[in-house]
DRENPA-3360 file (N, C-alpha, C; in nm, 2 decimals, always signed):
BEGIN
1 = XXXXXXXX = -0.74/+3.05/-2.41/-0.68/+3.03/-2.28/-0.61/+2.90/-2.27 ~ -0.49/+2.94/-2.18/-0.40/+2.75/-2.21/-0.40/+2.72/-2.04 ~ -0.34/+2.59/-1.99/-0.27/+2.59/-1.93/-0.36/+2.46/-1.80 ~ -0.36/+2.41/-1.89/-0.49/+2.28/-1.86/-0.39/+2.14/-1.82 ~ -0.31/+2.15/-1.71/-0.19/+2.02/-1.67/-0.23/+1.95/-1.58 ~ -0.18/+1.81/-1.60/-0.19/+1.76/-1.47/-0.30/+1.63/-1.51 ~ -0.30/+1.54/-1.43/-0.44/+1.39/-1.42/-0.44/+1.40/-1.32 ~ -0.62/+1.39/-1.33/-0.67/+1.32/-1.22/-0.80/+1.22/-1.25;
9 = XXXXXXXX = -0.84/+1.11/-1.17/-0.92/+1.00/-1.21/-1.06/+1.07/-1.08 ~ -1.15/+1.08/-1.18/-1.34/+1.13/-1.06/-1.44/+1.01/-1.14 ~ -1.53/+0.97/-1.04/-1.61/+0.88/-1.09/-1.73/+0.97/-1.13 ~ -1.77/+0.89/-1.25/-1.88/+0.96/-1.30/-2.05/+0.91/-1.24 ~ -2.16/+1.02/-1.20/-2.24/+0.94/-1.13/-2.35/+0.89/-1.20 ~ -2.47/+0.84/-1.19/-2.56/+0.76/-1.24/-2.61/+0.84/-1.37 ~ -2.61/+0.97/-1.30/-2.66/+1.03/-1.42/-2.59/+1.10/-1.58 ~ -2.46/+1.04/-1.53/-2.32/+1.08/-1.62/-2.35/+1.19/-1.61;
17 = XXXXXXXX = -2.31/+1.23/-1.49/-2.19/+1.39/-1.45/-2.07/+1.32/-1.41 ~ -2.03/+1.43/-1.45/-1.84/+1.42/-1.48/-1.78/+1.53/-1.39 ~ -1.67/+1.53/-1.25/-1.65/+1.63/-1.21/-1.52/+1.64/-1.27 ~ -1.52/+1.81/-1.26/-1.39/+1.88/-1.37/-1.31/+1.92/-1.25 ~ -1.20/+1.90/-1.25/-1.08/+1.93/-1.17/-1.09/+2.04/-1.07 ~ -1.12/+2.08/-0.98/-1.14/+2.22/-0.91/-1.02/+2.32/-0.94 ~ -0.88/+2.24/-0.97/-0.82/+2.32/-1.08/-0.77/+2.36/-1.21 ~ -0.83/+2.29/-1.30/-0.97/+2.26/-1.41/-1.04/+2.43/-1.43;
25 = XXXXXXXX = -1.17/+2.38/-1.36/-1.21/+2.48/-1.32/-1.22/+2.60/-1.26 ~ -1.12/+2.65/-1.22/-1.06/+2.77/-1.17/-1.00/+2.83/-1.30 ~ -0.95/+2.74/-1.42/-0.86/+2.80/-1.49/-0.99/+2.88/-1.60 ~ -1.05/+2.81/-1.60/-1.14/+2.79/-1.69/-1.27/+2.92/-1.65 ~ -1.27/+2.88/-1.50/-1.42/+3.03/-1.48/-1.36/+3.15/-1.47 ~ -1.20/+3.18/-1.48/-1.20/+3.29/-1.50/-1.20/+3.37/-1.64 ~ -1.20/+3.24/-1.71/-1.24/+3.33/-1.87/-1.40/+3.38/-1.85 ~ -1.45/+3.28/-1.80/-1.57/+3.32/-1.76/-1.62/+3.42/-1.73;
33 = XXXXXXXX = -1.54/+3.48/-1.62/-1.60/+3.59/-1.51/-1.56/+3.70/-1.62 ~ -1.45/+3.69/-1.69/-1.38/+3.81/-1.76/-1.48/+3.92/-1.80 ~ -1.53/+4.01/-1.77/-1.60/+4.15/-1.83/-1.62/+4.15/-1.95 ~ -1.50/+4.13/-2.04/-1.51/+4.12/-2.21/-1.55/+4.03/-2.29 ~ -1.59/+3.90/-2.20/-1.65/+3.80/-2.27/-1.77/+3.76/-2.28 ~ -1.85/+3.87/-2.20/-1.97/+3.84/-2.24/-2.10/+3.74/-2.20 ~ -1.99/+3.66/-2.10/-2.08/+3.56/-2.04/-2.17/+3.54/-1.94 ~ -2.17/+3.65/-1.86/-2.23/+3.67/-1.76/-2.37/+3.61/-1.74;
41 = XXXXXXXX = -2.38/+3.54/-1.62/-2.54/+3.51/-1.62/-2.56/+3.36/-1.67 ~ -2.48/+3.33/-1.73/-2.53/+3.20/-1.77/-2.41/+3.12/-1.76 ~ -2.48/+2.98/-1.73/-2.37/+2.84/-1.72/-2.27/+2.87/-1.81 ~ -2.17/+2.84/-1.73/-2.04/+2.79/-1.87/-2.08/+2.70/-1.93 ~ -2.02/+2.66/-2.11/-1.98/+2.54/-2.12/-1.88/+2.50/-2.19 ~ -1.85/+2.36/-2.18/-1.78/+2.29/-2.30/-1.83/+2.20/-2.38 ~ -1.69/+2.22/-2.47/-1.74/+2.13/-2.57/-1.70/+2.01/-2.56 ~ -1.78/+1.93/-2.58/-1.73/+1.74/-2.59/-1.72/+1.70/-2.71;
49 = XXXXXXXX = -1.60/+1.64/-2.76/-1.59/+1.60/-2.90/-1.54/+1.49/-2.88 ~ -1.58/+1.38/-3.00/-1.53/+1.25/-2.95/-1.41/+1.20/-3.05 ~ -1.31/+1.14/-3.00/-1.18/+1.12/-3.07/-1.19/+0.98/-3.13 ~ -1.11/+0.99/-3.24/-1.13/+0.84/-3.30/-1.02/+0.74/-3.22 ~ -0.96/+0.81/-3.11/-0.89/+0.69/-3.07/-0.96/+0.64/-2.89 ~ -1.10/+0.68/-2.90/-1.19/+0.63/-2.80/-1.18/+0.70/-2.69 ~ -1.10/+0.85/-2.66/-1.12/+0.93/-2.55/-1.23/+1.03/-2.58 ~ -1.26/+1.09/-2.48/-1.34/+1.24/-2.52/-1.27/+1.38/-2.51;
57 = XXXXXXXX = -1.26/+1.47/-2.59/-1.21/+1.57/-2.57/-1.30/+1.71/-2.52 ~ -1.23/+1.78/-2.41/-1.34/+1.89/-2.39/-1.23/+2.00/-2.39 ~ -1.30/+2.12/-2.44/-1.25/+2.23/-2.49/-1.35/+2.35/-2.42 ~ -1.27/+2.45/-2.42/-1.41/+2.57/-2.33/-1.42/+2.67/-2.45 ~ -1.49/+2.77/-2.45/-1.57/+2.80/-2.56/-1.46/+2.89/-2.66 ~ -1.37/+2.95/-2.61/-1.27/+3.05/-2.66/-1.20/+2.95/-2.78 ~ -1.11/+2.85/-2.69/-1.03/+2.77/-2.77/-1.10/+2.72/-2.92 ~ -1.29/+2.64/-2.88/-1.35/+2.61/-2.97/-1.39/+2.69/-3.09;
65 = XXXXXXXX = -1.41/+2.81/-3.04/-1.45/+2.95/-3.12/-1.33/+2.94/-3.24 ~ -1.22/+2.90/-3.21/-1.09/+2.91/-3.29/-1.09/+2.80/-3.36 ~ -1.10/+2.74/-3.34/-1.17/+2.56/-3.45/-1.26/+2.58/-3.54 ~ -1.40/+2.67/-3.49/-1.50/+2.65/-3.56/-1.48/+2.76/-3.68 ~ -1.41/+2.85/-3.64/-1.38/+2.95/-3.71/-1.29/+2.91/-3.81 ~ -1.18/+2.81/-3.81/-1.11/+2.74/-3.91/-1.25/+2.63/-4.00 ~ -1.34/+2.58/-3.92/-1.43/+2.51/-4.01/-1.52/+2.60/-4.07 ~ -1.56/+2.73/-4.04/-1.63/+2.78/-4.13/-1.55/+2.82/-4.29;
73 = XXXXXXXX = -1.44/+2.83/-4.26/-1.36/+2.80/-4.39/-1.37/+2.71/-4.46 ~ -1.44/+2.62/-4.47/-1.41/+2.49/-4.54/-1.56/+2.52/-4.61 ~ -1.58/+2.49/-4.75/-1.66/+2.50/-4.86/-1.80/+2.39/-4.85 ~ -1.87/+2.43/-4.91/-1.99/+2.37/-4.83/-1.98/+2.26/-5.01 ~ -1.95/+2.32/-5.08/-1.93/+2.28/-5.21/-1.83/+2.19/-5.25 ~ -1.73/+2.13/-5.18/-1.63/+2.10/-5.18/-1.63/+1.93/-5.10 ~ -1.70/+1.84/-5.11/-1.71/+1.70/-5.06/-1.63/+1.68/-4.95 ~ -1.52/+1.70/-4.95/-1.43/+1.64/-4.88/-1.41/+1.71/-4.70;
81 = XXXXXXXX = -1.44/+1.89/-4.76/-1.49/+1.92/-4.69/-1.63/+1.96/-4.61 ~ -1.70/+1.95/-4.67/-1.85/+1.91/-4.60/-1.83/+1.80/-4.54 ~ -1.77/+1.69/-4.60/-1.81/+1.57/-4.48/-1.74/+1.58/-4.35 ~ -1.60/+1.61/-4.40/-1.51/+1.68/-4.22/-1.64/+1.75/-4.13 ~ -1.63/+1.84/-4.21/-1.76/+1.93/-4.14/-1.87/+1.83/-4.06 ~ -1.96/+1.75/-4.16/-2.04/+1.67/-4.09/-1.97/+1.56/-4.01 ~ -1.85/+1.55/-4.01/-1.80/+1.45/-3.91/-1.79/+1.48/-3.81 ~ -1.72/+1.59/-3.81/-1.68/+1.71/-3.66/-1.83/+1.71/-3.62;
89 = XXXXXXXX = -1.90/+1.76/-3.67/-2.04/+1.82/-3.57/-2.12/+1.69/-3.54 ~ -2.09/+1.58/-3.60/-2.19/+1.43/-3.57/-2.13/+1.38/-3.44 ~ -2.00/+1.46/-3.37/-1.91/+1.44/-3.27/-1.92/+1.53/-3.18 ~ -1.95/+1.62/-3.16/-2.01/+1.73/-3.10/-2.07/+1.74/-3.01 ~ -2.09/+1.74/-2.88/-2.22/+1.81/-2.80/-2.16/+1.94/-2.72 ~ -2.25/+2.01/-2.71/-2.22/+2.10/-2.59/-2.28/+2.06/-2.42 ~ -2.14/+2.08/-2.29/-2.24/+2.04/-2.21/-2.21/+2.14/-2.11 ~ -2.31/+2.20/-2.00/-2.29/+2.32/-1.91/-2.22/+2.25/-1.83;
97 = XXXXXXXX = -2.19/+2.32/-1.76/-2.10/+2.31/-1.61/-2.23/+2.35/-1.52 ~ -2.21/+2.25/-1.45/-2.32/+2.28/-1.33/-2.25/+2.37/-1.21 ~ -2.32/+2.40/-1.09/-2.27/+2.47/-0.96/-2.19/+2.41/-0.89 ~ -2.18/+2.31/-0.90/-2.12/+2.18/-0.85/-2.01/+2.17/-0.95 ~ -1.97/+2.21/-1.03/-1.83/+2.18/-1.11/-1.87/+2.07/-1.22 ~ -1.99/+2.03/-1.23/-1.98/+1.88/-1.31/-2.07/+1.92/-1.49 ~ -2.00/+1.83/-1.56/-2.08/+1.83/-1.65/-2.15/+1.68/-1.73 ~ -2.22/+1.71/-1.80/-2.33/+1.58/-1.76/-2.27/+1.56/-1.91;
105 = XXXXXXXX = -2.23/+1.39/-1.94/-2.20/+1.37/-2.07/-2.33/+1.27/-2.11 ~ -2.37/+1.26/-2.25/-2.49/+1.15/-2.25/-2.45/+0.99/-2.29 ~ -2.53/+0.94/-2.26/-2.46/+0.80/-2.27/-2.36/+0.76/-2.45 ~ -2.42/+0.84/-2.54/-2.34/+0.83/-2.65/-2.23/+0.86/-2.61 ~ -2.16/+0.95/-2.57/-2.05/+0.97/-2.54/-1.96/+0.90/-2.45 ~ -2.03/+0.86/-2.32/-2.02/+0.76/-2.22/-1.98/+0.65/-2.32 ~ -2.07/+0.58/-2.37/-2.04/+0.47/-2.48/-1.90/+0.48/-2.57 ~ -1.92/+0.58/-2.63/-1.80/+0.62/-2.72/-1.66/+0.60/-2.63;
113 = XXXXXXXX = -1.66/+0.61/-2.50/-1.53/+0.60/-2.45/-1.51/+0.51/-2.33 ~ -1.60/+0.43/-2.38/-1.63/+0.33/-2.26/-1.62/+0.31/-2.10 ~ -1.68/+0.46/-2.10/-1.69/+0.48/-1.95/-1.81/+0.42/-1.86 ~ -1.79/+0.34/-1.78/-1.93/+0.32/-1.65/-1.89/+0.39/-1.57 ~ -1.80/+0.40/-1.49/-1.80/+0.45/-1.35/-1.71/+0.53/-1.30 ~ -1.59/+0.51/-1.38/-1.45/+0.59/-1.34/-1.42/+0.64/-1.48 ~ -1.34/+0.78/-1.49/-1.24/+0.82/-1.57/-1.17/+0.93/-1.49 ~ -1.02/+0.88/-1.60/-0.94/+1.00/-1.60/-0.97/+1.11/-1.68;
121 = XXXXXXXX = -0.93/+1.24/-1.63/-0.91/+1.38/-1.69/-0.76/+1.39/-1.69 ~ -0.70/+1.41/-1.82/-0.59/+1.45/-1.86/-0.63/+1.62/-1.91 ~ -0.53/+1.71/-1.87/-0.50/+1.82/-1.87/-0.39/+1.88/-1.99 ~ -0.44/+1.89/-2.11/-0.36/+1.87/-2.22/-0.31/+2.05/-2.28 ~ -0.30/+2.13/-2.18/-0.30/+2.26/-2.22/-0.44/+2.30/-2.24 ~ -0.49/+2.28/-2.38/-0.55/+2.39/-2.40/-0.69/+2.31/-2.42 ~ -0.67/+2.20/-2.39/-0.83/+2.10/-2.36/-0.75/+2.02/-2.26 ~ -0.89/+1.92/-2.24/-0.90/+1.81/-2.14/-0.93/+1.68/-2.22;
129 = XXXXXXXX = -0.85/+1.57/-2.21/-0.84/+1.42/-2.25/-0.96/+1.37/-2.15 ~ -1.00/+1.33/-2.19/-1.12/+1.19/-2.06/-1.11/+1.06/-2.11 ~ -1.04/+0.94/-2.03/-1.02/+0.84/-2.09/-1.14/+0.77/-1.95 ~ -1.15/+0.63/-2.04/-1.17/+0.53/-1.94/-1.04/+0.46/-1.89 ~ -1.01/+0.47/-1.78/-0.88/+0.43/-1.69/-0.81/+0.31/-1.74 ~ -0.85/+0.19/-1.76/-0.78/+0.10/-1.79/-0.75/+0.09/-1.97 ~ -0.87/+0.15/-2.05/-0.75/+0.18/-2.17/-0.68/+0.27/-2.18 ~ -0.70/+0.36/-2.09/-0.56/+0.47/-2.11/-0.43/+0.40/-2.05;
137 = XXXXXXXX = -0.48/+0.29/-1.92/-0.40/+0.20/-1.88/-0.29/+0.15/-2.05 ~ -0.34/+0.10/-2.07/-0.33/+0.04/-2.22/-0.28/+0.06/-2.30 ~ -0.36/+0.15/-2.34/-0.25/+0.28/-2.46/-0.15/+0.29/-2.39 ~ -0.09/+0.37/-2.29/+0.04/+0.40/-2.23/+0.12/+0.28/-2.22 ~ +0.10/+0.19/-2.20/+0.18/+0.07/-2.20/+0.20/+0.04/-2.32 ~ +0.13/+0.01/-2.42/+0.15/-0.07/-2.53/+0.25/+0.06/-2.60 ~ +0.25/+0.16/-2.59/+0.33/+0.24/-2.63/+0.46/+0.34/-2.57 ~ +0.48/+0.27/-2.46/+0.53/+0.32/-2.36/+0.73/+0.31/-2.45;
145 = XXXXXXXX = +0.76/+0.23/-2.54/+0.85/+0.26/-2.59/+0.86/+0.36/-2.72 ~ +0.77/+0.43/-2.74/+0.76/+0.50/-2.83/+0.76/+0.64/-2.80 ~ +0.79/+0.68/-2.68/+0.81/+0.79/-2.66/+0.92/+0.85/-2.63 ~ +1.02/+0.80/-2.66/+1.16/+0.91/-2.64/+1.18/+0.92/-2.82 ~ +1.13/+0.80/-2.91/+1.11/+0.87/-3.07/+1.03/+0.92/-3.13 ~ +0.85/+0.96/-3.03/+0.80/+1.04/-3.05/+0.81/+1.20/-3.00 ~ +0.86/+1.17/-2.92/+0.93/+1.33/-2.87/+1.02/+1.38/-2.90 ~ +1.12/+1.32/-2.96/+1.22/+1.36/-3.02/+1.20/+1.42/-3.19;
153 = XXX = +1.10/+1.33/-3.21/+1.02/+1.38/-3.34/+0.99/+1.53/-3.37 ~ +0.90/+1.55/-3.22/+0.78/+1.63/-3.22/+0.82/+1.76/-3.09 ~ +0.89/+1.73/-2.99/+0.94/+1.85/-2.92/+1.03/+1.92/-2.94;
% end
């Protein structure tokens, strides 16, 4: 499922819950609800993966299913790929979506992206960006002339 646009900044509370966009989540529970997927009955969730450039990425289970399914391709025999493998999954959590829209990140992750109190949710299609606000501040600036020759590259 795509179509994940748009930022918005939610504070995260003591117990690191994270609220997901209410339209976020609308895009997202109706994979949920769908009859052929099987999910009935139980919490959604996503996945949290953590990026080497210090955001968190979350993905809902369909998109992930399509990743993991490219990692079970990778040889258990093969070094270079086993350690991807163990890199990806040492990056990993799964977290539910509560009734309330929120999902609880644990402080490793929190840590990993240097979140206390506030983040953004970037809407990247087919996942969600989570930055802490002032380095995404950051990033965008320090790079802010780099995008009419990265887009021109790449669109």
């Amino acid at each position: 499922m795509a179509g994940f646009i748009g930022k918005e900044q939610h504070t995260v509370d003591d117990k690191g819950r994270l609220l997901i966009p209410a339209r976020f989540r609308r895009k997202f529970l109706q994979q949920h609800e769908d009859p052929g997927v099987g999910l009935q009955g139980r919490l959604p969730v996503l996945y949290v993966l953590k990026s080497d450039d210090g955001s968190l990425e979350l993905y809902e289970p369909s998109v992930w299913n399509e990743k993991e399914r490219q990692l079970l391709k990778l040889s258990d025999f093969n070094p270079d790929e086993r350690l991807l493998t163990t890199m990806i999954y040492a990056r990993l959590e799964q977290a539910d979506l509560d009734r309330s829209g929120r999902i609880a990140l644990s402080r490793d992750m929190l840590s990993h992206a240097g979140i206390e109190k506030d983040a953004v949710i970037i809407g990247a299609n087919v996942k969600m960006i989570v930055w802490e606000p002032l380095r995404l501040q950051r990033l965008l600036e320090e790079n802010a002339g780099r995008f009419s020759r990265l887009a021109s590259r790449y669109v």
